[in-house]
C-alpha positions in Angstrom: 50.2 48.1 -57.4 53.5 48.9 -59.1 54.5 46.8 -62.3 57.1 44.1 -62.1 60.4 45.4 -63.7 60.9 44.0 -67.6 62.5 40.8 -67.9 66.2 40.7 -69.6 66.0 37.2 -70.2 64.7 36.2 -73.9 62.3 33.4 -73.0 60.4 35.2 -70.0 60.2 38.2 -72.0 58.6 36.1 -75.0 56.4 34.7 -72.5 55.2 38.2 -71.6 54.9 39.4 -75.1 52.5 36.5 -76.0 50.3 36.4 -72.9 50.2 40.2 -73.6 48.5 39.5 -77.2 46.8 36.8 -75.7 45.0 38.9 -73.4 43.8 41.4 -76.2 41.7 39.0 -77.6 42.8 39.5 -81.5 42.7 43.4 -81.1 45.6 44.5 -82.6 48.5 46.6 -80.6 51.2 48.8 -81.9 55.2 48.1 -80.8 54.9 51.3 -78.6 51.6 50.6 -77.1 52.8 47.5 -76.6 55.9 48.5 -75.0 54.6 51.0 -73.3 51.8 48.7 -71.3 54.6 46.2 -70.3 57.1 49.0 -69.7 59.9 47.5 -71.6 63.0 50.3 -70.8 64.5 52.3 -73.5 67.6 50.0 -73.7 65.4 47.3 -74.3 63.3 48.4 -77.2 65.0 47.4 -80.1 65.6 43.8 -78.8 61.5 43.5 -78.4 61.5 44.8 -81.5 63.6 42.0 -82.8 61.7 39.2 -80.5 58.6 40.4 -82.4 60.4 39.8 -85.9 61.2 36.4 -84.6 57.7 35.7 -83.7 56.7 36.7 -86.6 58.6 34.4 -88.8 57.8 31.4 -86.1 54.0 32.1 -87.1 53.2 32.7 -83.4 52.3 36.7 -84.0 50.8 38.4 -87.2 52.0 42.1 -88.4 48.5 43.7 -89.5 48.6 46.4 -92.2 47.8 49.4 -89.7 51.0 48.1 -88.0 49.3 46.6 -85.2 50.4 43.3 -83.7 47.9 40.2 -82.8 48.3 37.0 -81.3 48.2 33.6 -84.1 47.4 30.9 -82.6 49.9 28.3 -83.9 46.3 25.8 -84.7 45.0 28.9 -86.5 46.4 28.0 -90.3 47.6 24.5 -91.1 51.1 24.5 -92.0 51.8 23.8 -95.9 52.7 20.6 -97.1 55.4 20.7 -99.2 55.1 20.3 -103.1 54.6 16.3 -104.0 57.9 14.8 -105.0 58.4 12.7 -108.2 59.8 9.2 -107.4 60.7 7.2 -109.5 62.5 4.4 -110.3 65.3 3.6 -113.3 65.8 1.2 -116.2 68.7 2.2 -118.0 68.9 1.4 -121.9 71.4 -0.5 -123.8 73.2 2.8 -125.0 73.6 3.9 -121.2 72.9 7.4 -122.7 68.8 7.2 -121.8 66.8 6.2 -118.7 63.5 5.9 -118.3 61.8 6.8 -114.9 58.8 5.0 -113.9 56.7 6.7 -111.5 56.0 5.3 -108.2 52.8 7.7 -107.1 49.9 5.4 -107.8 48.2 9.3 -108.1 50.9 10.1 -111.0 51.8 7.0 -113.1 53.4 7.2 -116.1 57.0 7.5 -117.0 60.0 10.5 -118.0 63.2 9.8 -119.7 66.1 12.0 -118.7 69.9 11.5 -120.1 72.5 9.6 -118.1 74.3 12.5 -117.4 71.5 13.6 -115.2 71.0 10.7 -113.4 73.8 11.3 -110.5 75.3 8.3 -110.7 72.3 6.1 -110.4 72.1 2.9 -111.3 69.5 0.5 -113.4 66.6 -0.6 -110.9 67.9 2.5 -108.7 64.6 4.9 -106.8 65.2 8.6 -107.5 63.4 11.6 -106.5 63.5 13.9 -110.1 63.0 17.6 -110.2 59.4 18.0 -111.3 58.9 17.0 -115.1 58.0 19.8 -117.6 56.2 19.3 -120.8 57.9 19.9 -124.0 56.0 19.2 -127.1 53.2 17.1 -126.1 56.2 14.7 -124.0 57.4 14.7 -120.2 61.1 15.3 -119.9 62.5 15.2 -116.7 65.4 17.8 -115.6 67.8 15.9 -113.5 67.9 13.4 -110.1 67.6 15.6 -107.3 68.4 12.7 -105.0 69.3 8.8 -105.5 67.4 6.7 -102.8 68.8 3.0 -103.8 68.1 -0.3 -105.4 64.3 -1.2 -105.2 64.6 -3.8 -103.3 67.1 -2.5 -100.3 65.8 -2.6 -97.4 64.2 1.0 -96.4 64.0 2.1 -99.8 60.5 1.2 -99.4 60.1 3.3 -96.1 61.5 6.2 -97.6 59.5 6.3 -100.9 56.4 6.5 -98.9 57.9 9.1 -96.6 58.1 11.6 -99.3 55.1 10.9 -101.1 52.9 11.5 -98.2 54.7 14.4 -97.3 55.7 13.1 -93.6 58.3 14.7 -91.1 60.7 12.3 -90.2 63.4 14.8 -88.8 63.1 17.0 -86.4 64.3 20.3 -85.7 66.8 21.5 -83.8 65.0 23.8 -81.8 62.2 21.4 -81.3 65.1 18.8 -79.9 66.8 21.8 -77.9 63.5 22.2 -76.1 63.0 18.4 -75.7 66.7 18.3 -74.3 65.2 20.2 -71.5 62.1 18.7 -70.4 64.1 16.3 -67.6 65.0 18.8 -65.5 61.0 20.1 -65.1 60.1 16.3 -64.1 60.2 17.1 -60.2 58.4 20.4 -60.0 55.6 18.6 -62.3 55.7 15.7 -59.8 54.7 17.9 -56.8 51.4 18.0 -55.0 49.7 15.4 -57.3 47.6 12.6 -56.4 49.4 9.3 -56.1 47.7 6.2 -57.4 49.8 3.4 -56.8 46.5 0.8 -55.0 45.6 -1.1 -57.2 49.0 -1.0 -59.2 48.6 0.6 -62.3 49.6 -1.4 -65.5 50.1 -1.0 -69.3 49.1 -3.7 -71.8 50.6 -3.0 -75.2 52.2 -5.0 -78.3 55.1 -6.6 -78.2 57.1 -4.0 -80.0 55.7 -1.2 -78.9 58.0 1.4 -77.4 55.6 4.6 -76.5 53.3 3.7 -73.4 50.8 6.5 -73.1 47.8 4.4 -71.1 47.8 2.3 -67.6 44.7 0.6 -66.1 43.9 -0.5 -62.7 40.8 -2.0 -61.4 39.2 -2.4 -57.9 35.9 -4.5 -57.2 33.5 -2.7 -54.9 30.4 -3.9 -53.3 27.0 -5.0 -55.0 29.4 -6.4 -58.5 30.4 -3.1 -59.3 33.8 -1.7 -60.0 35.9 1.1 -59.7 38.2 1.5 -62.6 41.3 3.4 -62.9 42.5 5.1 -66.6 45.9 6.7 -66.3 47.0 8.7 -69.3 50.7 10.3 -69.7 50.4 14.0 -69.1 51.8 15.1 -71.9 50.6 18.9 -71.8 52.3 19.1 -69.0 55.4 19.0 -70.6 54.4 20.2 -73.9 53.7 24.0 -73.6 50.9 25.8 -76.1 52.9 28.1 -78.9 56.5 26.5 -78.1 58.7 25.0 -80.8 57.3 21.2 -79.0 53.8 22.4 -79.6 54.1 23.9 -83.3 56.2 20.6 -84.3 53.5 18.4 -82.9 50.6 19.8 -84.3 52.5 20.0 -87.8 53.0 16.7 -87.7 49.3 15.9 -85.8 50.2 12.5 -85.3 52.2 9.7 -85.5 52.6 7.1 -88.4 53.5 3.5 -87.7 55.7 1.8 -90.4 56.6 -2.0 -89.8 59.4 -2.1 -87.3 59.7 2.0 -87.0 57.6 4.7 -86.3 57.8 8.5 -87.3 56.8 9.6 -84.1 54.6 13.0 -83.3 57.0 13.7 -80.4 60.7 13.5 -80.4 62.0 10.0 -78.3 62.8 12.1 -75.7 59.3 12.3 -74.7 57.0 10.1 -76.4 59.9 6.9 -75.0 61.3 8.5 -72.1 59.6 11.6 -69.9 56.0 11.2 -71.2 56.1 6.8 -71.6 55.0 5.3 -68.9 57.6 2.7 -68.0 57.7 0.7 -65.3 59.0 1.7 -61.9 59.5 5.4 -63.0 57.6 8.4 -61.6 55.2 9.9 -64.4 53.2 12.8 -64.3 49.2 11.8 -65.9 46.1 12.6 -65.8 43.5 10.5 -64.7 39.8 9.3 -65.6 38.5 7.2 -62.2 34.9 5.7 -63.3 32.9 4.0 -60.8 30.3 1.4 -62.9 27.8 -0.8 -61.7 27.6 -4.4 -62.5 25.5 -3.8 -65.4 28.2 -1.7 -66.8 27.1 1.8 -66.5 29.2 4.3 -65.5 27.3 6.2 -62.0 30.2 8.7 -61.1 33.9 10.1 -62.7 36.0 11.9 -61.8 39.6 13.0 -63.2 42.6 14.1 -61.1 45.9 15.3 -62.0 47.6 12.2 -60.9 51.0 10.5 -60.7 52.2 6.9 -61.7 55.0 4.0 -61.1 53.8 1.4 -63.4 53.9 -1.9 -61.7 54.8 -3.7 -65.0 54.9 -3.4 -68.9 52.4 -6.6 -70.0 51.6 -7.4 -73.3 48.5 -8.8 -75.4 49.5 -12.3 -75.7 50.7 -12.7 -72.4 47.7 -11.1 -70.5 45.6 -13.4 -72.6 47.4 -16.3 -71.9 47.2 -16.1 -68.2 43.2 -15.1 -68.5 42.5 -18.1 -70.2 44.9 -20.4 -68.5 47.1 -21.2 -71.4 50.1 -20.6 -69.4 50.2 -20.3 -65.7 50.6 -17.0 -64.1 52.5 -15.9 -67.6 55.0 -14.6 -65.5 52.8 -12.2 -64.2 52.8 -11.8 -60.4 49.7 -13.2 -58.4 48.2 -9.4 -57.2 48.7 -8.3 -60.8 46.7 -11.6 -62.1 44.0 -11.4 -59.5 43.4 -7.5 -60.9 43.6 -8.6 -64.1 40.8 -11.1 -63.6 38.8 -8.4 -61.9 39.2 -6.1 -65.1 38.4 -8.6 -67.3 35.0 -8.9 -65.4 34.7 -5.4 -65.9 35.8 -5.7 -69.7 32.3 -8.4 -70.2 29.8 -5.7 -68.5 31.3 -2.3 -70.2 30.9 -4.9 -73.7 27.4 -6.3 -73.3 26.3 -2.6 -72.1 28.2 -1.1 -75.5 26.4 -3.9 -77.5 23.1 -3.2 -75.9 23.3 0.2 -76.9 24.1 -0.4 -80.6 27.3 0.0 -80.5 29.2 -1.6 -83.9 32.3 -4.3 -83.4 33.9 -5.2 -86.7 36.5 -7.6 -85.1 38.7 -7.3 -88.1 42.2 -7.9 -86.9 44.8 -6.7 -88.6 48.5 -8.4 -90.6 51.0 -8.0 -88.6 54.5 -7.9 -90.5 57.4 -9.9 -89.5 60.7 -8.3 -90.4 64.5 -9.7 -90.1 67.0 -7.3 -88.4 67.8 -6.4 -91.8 64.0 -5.2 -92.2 63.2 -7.8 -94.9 60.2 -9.2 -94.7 60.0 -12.8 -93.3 56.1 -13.6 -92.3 53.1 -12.5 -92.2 50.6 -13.2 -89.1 47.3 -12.7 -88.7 45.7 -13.3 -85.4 42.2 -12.3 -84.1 41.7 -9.6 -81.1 41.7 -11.4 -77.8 40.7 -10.6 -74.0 43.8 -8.6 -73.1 43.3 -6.4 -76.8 39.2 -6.2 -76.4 39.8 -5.2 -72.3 42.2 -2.6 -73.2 39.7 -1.0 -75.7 36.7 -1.0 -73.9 38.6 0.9 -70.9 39.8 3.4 -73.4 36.5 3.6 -75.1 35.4 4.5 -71.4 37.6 6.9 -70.7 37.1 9.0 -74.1 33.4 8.8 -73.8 33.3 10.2 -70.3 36.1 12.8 -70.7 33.7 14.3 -73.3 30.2 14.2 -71.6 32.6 16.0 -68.6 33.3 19.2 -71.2 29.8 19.0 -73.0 28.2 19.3 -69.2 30.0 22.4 -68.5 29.8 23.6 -72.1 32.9 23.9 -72.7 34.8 24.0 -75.8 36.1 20.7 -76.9 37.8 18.6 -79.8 34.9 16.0 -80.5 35.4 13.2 -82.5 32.7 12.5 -84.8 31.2 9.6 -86.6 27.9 11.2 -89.0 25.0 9.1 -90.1 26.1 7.2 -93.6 24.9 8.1 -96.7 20.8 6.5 -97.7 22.2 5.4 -101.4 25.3 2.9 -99.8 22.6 1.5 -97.2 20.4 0.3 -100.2 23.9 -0.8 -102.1 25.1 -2.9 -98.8 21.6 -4.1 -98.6 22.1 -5.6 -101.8 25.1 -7.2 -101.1 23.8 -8.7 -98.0 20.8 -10.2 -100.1 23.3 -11.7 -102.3 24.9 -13.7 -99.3 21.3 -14.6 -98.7 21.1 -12.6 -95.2 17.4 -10.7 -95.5 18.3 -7.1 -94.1 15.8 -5.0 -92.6 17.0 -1.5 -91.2 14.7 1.9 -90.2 14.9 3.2 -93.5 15.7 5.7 -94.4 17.8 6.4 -91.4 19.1 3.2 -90.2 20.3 3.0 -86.7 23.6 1.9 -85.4 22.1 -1.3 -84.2 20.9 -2.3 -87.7 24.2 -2.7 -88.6 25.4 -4.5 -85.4 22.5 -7.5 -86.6 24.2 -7.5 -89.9 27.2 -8.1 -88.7 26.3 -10.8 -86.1 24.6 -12.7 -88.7 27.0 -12.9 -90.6 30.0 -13.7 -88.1 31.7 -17.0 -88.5 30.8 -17.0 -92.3 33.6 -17.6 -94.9 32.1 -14.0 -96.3 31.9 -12.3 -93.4 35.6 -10.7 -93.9 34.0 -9.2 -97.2 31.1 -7.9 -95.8 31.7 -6.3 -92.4 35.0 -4.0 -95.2 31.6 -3.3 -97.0 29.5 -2.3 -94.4 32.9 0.1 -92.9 32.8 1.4 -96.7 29.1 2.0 -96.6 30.1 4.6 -93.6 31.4 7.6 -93.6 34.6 8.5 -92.1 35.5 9.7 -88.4 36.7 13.0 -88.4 37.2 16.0 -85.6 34.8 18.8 -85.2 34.7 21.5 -82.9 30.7 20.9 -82.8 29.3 17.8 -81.5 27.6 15.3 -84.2 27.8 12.8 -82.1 29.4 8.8 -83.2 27.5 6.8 -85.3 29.5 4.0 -85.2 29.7 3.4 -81.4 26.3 4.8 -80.7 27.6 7.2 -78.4 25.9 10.7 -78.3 29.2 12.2 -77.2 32.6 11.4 -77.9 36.6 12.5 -77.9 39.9 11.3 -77.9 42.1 11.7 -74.8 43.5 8.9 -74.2 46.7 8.8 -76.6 48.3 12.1 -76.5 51.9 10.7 -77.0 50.4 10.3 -80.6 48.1 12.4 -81.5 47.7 16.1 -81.4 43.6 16.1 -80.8 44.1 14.4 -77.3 46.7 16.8 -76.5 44.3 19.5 -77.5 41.7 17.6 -75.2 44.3 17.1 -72.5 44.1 21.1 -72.5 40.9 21.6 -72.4 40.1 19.5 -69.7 42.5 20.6 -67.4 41.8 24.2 -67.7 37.6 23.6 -67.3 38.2 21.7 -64.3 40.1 24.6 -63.1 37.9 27.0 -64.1 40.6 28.9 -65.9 38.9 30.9 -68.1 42.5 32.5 -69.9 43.9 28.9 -70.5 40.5 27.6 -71.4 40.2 30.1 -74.4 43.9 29.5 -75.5 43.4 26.1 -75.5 40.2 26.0 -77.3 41.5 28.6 -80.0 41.2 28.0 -83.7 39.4 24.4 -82.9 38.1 24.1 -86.4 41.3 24.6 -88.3 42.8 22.6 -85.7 39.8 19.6 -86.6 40.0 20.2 -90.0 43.6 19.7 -90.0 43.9 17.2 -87.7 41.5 14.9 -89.9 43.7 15.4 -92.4 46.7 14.4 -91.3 45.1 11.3 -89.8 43.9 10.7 -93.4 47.5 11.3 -95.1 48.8 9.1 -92.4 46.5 5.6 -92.5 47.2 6.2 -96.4 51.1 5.8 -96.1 50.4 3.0 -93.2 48.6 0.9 -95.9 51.0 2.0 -98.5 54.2 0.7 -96.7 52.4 -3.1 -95.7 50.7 -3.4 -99.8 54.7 -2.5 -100.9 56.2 -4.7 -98.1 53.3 -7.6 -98.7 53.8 -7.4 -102.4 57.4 -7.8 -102.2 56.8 -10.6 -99.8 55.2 -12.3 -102.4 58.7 -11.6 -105.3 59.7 -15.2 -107.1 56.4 -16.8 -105.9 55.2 -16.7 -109.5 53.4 -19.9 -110.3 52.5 -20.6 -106.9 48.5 -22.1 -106.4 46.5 -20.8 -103.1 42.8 -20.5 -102.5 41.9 -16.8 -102.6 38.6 -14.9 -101.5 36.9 -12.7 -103.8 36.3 -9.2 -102.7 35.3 -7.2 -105.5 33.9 -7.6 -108.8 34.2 -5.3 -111.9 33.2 -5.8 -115.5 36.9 -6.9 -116.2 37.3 -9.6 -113.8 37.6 -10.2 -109.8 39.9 -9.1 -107.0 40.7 -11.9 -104.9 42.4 -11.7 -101.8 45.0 -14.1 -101.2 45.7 -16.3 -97.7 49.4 -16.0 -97.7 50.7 -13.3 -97.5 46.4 -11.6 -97.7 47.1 -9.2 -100.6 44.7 -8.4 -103.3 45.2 -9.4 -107.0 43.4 -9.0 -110.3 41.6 -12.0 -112.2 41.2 -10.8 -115.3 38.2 -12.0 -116.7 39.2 -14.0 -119.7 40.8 -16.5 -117.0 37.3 -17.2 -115.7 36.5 -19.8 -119.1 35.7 -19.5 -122.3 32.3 -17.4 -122.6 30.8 -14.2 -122.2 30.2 -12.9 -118.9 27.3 -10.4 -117.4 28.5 -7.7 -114.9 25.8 -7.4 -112.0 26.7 -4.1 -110.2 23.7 -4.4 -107.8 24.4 -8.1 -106.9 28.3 -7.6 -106.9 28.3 -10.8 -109.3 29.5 -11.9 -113.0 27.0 -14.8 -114.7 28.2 -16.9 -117.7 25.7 -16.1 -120.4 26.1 -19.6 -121.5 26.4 -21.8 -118.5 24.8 -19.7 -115.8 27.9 -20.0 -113.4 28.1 -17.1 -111.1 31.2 -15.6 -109.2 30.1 -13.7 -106.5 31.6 -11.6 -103.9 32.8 -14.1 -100.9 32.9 -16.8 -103.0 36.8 -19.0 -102.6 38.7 -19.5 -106.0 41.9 -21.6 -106.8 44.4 -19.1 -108.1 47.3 -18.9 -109.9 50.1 -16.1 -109.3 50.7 -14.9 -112.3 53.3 -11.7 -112.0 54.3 -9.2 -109.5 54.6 -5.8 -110.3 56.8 -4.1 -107.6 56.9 -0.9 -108.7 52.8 -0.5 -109.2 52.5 -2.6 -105.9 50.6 -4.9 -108.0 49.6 -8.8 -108.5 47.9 -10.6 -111.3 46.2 -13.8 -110.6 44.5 -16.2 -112.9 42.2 -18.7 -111.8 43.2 -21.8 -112.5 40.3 -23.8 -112.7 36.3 -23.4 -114.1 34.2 -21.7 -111.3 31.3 -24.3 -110.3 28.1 -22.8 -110.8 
């Protein structure tokens, strides 16, 4: 059969240059053999030749020493995080000729001095980013300001402190948006010969401020009490093409990192708020988990289908759980939506009771949420416990992940997993301890507990004033989720297989999955091994931008919380303690709930035993104990903006 003629466009030709290497495996290919094989005309040559520079310095193709080209998979070598920034911020002295720079990296504290004539202008109580101090005899002098952030308390300083110290992306590139800019014009073709799910009408159920809508549900009662339930995710690999400026951004960045009010997004706005967000009454491309369960909440068949959307309506949290449990009529949500609302919510109790008959372990923690002004100073804090609408949308998703991977493990093919290992023997017997000093009597398999051990903890202890305190010890007693290319299972929700899919607007691993799914189902074996290539850097990676980003998450709220809290010195408030070291207590505050230090010459006028198994100090000479849970009156004392940090005292003896 005669080969097609070569391509004079620059992207098709790319195309064929990469699916060339592709096919080899990682067996490497000379320019002329490779020319030669795709019969690239003479004319032509030297502009491969330059395409294969260009692909070089992208990362997509690797130039081995015998002069042979291979394929490099852009999840093959994590890219390089840049070199850590020193931020600081100024106090000028009286002279004006010095200024010290005190570090804001809670990793690098300490402080430089620099002269005024290397401070760009920068003003006393000004953040800088310095050029990395040097040492010169025994003392750290910085070389200049590289850049002048503003005053410390501005609003967004804050945000983009902790952008550079965690190394995030918050640009992005032109070509990345050039490619983006695009993406509209594909949305037809993509459309075509999908399934249309539009009975029962989908719906997504997010926060109030959310803006990316990567998930719709829809449920249908069937007979005998079962139910048929629908999971629409955004097809985002539709869109977002393996090896493609998109694709190299997005696994760079791995995910996306939610600041109060903003969000550094994985994907540029033009997809993760536009083609890839599901918004209501717009077309969307997605693909599909359909689970039929029986009323005792088991799954009996699924099946997943490349699908298309029109959301029937944007819902939120508070709304869906106000109409559920009558609080406000309807909610403004019409009566067909409502009725399948009440059907899922049915659904929601069996998928829950099955989870919890298994083992699976609910911390119910909920989480501050920030209240900012249009200025983006803070103005509240709220804390409110998950409700229906929250726990319904997570069990669904749970659902949905779990089944998407017992589909690849069944076929064995390659996936993603996401992993939850056994936790380590020494912190069971430490949490056991704890629990015995709450007087709750423990008893797990020792010494491999099971995930239901720790679901009986926790139960016990729910409704407690301690149990706050000890369900953040028994998540500290774990160890962390990650991604693995192998399957170890997840602890945590007792499930022997496990993934995430369901969020690919935000993270890179479901997009990955996304992939991989798609290409098993088809059976096509080419995309099957592009998509599964380098899955262990990918994982490892992957983990560790998930890592870097809940770090700069809980970084932004302790700087916004602790600023919260700026000419509120003096002010009484019953606190919680949650720790205790041999130099006082951390109590957690109600309002705003940050954490401060009681030192432990505040706690009276005697000498004080440190019991590290017991989590507990005892007064040698009265016998009074402050444990772990208990409440204390407290004093704030200062707050320390720059070290994100509050002193309390307590203001009263501790009773015994």
């Amino acid at each position: 059969m005669p080969r097609a003629p070569f391509p004079a466009g620059h992207e098709e030709q790319r195309r064929l240059v990469l699916e060339y290497l592709e096919r080899r495996r990682g067996r490497p290919v000379t320019s002329a053999t490779l020319m030669r094989q795709l019969g690239v005309p003479r004319e032509r040559r030297r502009a491969v030749r330059r395409l294969l520079e260009g692909l070089e310095r992208e990362g997509a193709v690797e130039r081995r020493d015998a002069g042979g080209w291979v394929r490099r998979h852009p999840r093959e070598v994590a890219p390089e995080r840049p070199e850590k920034p020193w931020v600081a911020v100024l106090r000028l002295d009286r002279s004006r000729a010095f200024a010290r720079a005190l570090s804001l990296d809670r990793e690098r504290p300490g402080a430089v001095v620099l002269r005024s004539g290397q401070c760009r202008g920068a003003r006393d109580g000004d953040v800088v980013v310095l050029e990395p101090p040097r040492e010169s005899r025994g003392e750290a002098v910085a070389g200049r300001v590289r850049e002048v952030l503003g005053p410390l308390e501005a609003p967004g300083v804050d945000g983009e402190v902790v952008v550079r110290l965690y190394g995030l992306r918050r640009e992005f590139p032109h070509p990345v948006l050039l490619e983006a800019s695009k993406l509209a014009a594909a949305t037809p073709r993509l459309l075509a010969g999908r399934e249309l799910f539009d009975d029962p009408p989908p719906v997504t159920l997010d926060g109030e401020t959310a803006r990316d809508f990567d998930d719709a549900i829809a449920v249908a009662a069937r007979p005998g009490g079962g139910f048929r339930l629908y999971v629409h995710i955004a097809d985002v690999s539709a869109y977002v093409r393996p090896g493609g400026p998109l694709d190299r951004e997005a696994f760079a960045r791995a995910t996306s990192v939610y600041f109060p009010g903003t969000v550094l997004p994985m994907l540029p706005p033009a997809l993760s708020e536009d083609l890839c967000s599901l918004r209501p009454g717009e077309l969307r491309p997605v693909q599909t988990v359909i689970l039929d369960v029986d009323a005792r909440g088991l799954a009996r068949r699924i099946r997943v289908a490349d699908g298309v959307i029109r959301s029937a309506a944007r819902l939120t949290y508070r709304q869906v759980a106000a109409a559920l449990e009558g609080r406000r009529r309807y909610a403004g949500i019409p009566p067909a939506i409502l009725e399948m609302l009440r059907t899922a919510d049915g659904l929601r109790e069996r998928l829950e009771a099955r989870r919890r008959a298994r083992g699976s372990i609910d911390f119910d923690l909920p989480e501050p949420e920030i209240l900012l002004d249009l200025d983006g100073v803070v103005t509240g804090v709220i804390v409110e416990p998950r409700n229906r609408a929250h726990r319904m949308i997570e069990e669904f998703m749970l659902a949905a992940n779990e089944a998407v991977a017992r589909c690849l493990a069944r076929r064995r093919a390659p996936c993603l997993y996401r992993v939850h290992e056994p936790p380590d023997p020494a912190k069971v017997e430490a949490l056991r301890e704890m629990a015995r000093a709450f007087g709750l009597s423990w008893r797990c398999e020792a010494p491999h507990p099971q995930p239901r051990d720790f679901q009986r903890l926790l139960e016990r202890a729910r409704g407690r004033p301690f149990y706050p305190v000890l369900a953040q010890a028994v998540l500290r007693s774990m160890k962390q989720a990650r991604y693995a290319a192998e399957n170890l299972g997840h602890f945590g929700l007792a499930a022997p297989v496990y993934c995430h899919f369901t969020s690919p607007i935000r993270r890179y691993a479901d997009l990955v999955v996304h992939r991989l799914l798609r290409a098993c189902l088809r059976g096509d074996r080419r995309a099957l091994r592009q998509a599964g290539g380098g899955l262990e850097a990918c994982a490892a990676h992957c983990s560790a931008s998930e890592r870097n980003a809940e770090a700069a998450e809980r970084e932004i709220i302790a700087w916004k919380l602790v600023h919260f809290l700026r000419g509120r010195e003096g002010e009484r408030q019953n606190g919680t303690v949650v720790a205790v070291a041999p130099f006082g207590v951390f109590v957690r505050l109600a309002d705003p709930p940050v954490e401060g230090l009681v030192r432990i010459e505040s706690l009276g006028r005697e000498r004080w035993r440190f019991d590290e198994r017991r989590q507990q100090l005892r007064g040698e000479a009265t016998g009074r104990v402050v444990r772990v849970g208990d409440t204390m009156p407290v004093r704030i004392v200062r707050v320390d903006p720059v070290q994100r940090r509050v002193d309390l005292a307590a203001v009263e003896p501790q009773p015994a």
